[in-house]
Phi, psi and omega in degrees: 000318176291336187304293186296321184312287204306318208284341206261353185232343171312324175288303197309298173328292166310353202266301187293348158263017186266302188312308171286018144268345204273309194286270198316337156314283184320309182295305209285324181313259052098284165190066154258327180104165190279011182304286186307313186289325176276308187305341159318288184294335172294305171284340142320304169341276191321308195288320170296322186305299182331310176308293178318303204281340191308302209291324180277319187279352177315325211276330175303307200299348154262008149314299211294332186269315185254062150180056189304324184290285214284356177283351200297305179323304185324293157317315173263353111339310184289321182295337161287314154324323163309286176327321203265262183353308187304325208283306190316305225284317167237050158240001151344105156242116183320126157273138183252003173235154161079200189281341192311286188307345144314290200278332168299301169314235177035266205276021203352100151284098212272202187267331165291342188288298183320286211288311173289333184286325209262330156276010173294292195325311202270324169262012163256017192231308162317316179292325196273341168305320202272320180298325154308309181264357150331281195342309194305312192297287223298325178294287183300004170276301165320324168297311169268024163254000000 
């Protein structure tokens, strides 16, 4: 039933939920100032994120319960991701010298603080390693079929 809604209404729909933050801008823009128009999108921001994440993990967590057999790949993928962070995150050793350890004073920065940006850093860095030579494999497989 949603299906035939979204296929026969989806754009019109996408359009008009794009359009109404864009319109409640321009108006808070036009007259509150631009002050008020940026703490506008910043806390709108915030709320979407909020949402989004809200929305992702309900819809995993009914994934994972109505279909536990087809979640496992899933799981143990999120559980490697763990894993690989956890491993970055301690074998970390804060830096205390040169300019990094300048701007960790500056900005106090604690050493744990230190140590998660840097397994953020080190598993986005990974991540995007392994989707290149995904990319890669899959193209020269493809070449030779």
């Amino acid at each position: 039933m949603i299906y035939k809604f979204l296929s026969k209404h989806g754009q019109v729909l996408g359009f008009a939920l794009g359009a109404v933050p864009i319109l409640l801008f321009v108006l808070i823009l036009l007259l509150g100032g631009e002050d008020a128009a940026i703490n506008f999108e910043l806390y709108a921001g915030i709320f979407l994120l909020i949402v989004g994440v809200v929305i992702l993990v309900l819809w995993s967590l009914y994934q994972i319960f109505a279909n536990p057999s087809g979640s496992v790949k899933g799981l143990i993928g999120v559980g490697v991701l763990v894993l690989v962070f956890l491993v970055i995150y301690f074998t970390t050793t804060p830096e205390t010298t040169g300019s990094l350890g300048e701007t960790r004073l500056e900005f106090n920065i604690s050493d744990n603080q230190t140590k998660f940006i840097t397994g953020g850093i080190g598993l986005a860095i990974l991540l995007v390693a392994g989707a290149a030579l995904s990319f890669f494999y899959s193209e020269v497989r493809n070449f030779f079929k």
